[in-house]
C-alpha positions in Angstrom: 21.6 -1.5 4.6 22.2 0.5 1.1 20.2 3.8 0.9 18.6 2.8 -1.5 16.2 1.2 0.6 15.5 2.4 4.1 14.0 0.1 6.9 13.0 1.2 10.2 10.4 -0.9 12.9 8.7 1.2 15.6 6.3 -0.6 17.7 5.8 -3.6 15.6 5.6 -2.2 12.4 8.5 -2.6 9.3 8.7 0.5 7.1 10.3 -0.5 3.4 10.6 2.1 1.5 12.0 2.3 -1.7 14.5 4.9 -2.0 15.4 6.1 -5.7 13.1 8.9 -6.5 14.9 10.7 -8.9 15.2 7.4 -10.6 11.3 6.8 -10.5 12.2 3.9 -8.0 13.7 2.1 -10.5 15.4 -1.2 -9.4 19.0 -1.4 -9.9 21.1 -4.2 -8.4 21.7 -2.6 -5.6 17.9 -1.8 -4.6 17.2 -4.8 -5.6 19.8 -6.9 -2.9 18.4 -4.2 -0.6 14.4 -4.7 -0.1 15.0 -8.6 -0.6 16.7 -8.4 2.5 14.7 -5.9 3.9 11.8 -7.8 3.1 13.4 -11.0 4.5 14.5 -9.3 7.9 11.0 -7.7 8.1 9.4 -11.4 7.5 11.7 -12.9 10.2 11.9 -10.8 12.8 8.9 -11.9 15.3 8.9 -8.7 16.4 7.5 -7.5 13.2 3.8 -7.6 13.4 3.1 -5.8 10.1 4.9 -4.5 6.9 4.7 -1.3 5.2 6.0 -1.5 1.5 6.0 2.2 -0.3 8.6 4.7 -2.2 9.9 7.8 -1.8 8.7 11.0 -3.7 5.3 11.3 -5.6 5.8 10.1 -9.4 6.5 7.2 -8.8 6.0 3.5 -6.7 8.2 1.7 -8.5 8.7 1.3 -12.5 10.5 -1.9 -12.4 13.9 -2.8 -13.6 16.6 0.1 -13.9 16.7 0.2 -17.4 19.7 2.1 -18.1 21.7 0.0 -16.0 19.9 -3.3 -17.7 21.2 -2.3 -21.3 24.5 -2.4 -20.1 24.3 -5.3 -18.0 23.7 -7.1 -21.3 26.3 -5.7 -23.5 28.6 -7.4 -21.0 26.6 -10.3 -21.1 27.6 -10.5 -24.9 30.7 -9.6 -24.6 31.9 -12.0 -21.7 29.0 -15.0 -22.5 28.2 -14.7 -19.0 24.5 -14.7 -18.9 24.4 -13.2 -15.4 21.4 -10.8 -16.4 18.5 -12.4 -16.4 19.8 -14.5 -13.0 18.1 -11.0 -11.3 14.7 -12.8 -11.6 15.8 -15.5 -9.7 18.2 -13.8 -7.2 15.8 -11.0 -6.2 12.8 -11.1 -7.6 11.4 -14.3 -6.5 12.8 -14.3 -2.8 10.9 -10.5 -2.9 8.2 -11.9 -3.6 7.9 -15.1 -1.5 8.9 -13.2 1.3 6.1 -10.7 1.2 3.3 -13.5 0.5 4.8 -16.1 2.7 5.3 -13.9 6.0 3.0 -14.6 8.9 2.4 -11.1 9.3 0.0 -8.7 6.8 2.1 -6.3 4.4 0.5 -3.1 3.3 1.9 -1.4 0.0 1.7 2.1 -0.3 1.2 2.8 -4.1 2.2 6.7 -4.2 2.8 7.1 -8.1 3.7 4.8 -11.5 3.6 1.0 -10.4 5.0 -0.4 -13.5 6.8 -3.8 -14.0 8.1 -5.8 -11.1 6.6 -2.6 -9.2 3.5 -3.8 -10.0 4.2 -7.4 -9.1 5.7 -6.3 -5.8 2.1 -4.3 -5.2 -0.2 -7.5 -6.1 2.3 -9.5 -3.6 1.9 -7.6 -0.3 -2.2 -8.0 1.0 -3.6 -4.9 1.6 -2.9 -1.8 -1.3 -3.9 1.9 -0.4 -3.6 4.0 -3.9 -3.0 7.4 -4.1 -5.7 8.7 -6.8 -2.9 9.8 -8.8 -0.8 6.7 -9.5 -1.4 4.4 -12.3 -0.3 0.9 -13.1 1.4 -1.2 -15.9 2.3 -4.5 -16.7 5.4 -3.6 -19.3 7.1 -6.9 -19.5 5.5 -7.5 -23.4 6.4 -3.7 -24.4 9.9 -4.5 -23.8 10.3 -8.4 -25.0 9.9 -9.8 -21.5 7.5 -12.4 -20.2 6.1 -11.8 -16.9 8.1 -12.1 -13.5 8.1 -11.0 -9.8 4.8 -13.5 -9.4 2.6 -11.3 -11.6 1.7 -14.2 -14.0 -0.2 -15.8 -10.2 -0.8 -12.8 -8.4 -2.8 -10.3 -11.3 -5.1 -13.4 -12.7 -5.8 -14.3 -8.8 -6.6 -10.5 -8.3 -8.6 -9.4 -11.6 -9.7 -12.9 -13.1 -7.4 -14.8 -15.8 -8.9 -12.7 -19.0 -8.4 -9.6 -17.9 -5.0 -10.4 -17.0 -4.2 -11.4 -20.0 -5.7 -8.4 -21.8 -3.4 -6.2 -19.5 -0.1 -8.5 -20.1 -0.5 -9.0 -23.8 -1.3 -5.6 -24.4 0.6 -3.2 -21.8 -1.0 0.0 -21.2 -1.5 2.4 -17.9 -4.3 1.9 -16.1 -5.6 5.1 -13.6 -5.9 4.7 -9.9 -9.8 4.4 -10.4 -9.6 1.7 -13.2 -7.1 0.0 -10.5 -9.8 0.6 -7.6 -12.8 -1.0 -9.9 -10.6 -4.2 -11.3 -10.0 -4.8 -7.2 -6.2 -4.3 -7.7 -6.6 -0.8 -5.4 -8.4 -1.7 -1.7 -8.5 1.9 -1.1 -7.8 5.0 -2.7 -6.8 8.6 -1.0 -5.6 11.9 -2.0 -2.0 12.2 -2.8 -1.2 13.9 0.4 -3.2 11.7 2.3 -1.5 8.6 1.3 0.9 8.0 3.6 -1.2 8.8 7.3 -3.8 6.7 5.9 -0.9 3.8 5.2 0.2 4.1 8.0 -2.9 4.4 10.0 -4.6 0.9 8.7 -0.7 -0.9 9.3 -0.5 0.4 12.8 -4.0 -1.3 13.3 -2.7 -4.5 11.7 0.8 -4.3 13.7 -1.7 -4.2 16.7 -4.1 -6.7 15.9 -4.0 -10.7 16.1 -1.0 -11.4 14.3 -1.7 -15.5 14.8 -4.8 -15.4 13.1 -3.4 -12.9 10.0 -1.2 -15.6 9.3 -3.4 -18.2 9.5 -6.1 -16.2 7.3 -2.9 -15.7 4.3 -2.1 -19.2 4.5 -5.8 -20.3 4.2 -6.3 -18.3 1.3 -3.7 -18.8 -0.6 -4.0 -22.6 -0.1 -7.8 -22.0 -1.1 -7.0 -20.7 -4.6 -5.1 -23.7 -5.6 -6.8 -26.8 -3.7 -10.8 -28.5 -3.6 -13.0 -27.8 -1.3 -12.4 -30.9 1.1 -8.8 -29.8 1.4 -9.3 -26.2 2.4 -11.9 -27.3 4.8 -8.9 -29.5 6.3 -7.0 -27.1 6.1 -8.8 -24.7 7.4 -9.8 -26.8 10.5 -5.7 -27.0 11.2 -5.4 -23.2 10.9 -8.6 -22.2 13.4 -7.2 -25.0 16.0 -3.6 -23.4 16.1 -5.6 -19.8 16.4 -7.9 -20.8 19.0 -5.0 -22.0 21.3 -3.2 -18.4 20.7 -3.0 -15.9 23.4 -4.5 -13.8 21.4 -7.7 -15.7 20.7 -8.2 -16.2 24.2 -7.7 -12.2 25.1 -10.1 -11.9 22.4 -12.8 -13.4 24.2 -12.0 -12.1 27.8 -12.5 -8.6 26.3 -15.5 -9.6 24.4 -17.6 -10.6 27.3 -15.7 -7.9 29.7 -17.1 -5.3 26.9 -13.6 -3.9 26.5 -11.3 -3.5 23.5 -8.4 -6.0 23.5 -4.9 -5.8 23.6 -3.6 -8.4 21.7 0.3 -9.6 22.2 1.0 -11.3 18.7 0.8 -14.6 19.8 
């Protein structure tokens, strides 16, 4: 896999982090083919229990697309009629995305600096974000001509509510790591050097935790936001029948009335 990004798993837990500091963590093509497959290989591997998603360095998470490589991506694009450019948001973007909100497995980002762009979309898609108190976050697409991609037009109005979405697409602007924490986009914020322990700390404990009933609980909220009430109670009567016949669940219960602490297996 490209150094761009580097993947590791130890003891159920994927580590994605993105590897372009001195670039900010700007995604070029490169990175971009890199953490979709990361991202894919950490969804599909049933070993994985848990995903990590943070960056290298301390300026920034990620400020979205490599612009310096983008401007000449589309000079060629003139030049040849190609139209290959844009594709990116359909190529790598949205299979980032999908993978990180469709795995049966919590995914933890690890917001370190600037989370700008798809950066930011890539943050709002994993469940769980720990903040340093020193990052900040941006929409960008408008102050550069763009619409909205890597799921931000679902995942930001879902998080903040739909007008203050729009307020921070329409008009771009940084918002601080406590601005981030009071809008709910931030679950926890930490001291710079305290970021990654902490990250790390609260993904072990998810890596070790009932991985059957995770899934179930990001499928049942995610179908909740877009169906009535009748369905999601169907639904949700589906999702607590196939976690009550996991190992899991029934370890669960052993250790409850045993008074000890279980162990769970994943499945």
């Amino acid at each position: 896999m490209a150094d761009t990004v580097l993947y590791e798993v130890s003891d159920g837990l994927a580590t994605i982090t993105l590897n372009r500091p001195e670039a900010m963590n700007a995604l070029n093509v490169a990175a971009k083919v890199a953490l979709r497959d990361a991202v894919r290989s950490a969804a599909d591997d049933s070993a994985v229990r848990a995903v990590l998603l943070t960056a290298a360095g301390d300026r920034a998470f990620c400020v979205g697309q490599d612009l310096k490589e983008h401007i000449g991506l589309l000079i060629e694009d003139r030049e040849t009629g190609s139209g290959q450019t844009m594709s990116t948001v359909r190529e790598h973007y949205n299979p980032i995305v999908r993978a990180l909100t469709e795995a049966a497995k919590p995914v933890v980002a690890a917001v370190n600096g600037v989370a700008a762009g798809a950066g930011f979309g890539f943050a709002l898609a994993a469940d769980y974000r720990i903040v340093a108190d020193t990052a900040a976050f941006n929409t960008s697409f408008a102050g550069v001509a763009l619409t909205a991609d890597s799921g931000i037009s679902w995942t930001l109005p879902r998080v903040i509510g739909p007008g203050r979405a729009a307020d921070l697409l329409l008009f771009p602007r940084s918002i601080s790591a406590q601005e981030a924490y009071e809008l709910g986009i931030a679950n926890r914020l930490v001291p710079p050097g305290e970021l990654r322990a902490e990250a790390e700390k609260v993904a072990r404990a998810l890596a070790e935790g009932p991985t059957v009933a995770y899934a179930a609980l990001k499928e049942s909220m995610a179908y909740g936001l877009t169906h009535s009430l009748a369905e999601t109670l169907e639904k949700e009567d589906e999702l607590q029948t196939r976690a009550g016949s996991s190992e899991d669940h029934a370890i669960a219960v052993q250790a409850f009335v045993n008074k000890e602490k279980p162990r769970y297996l994943g499945r």
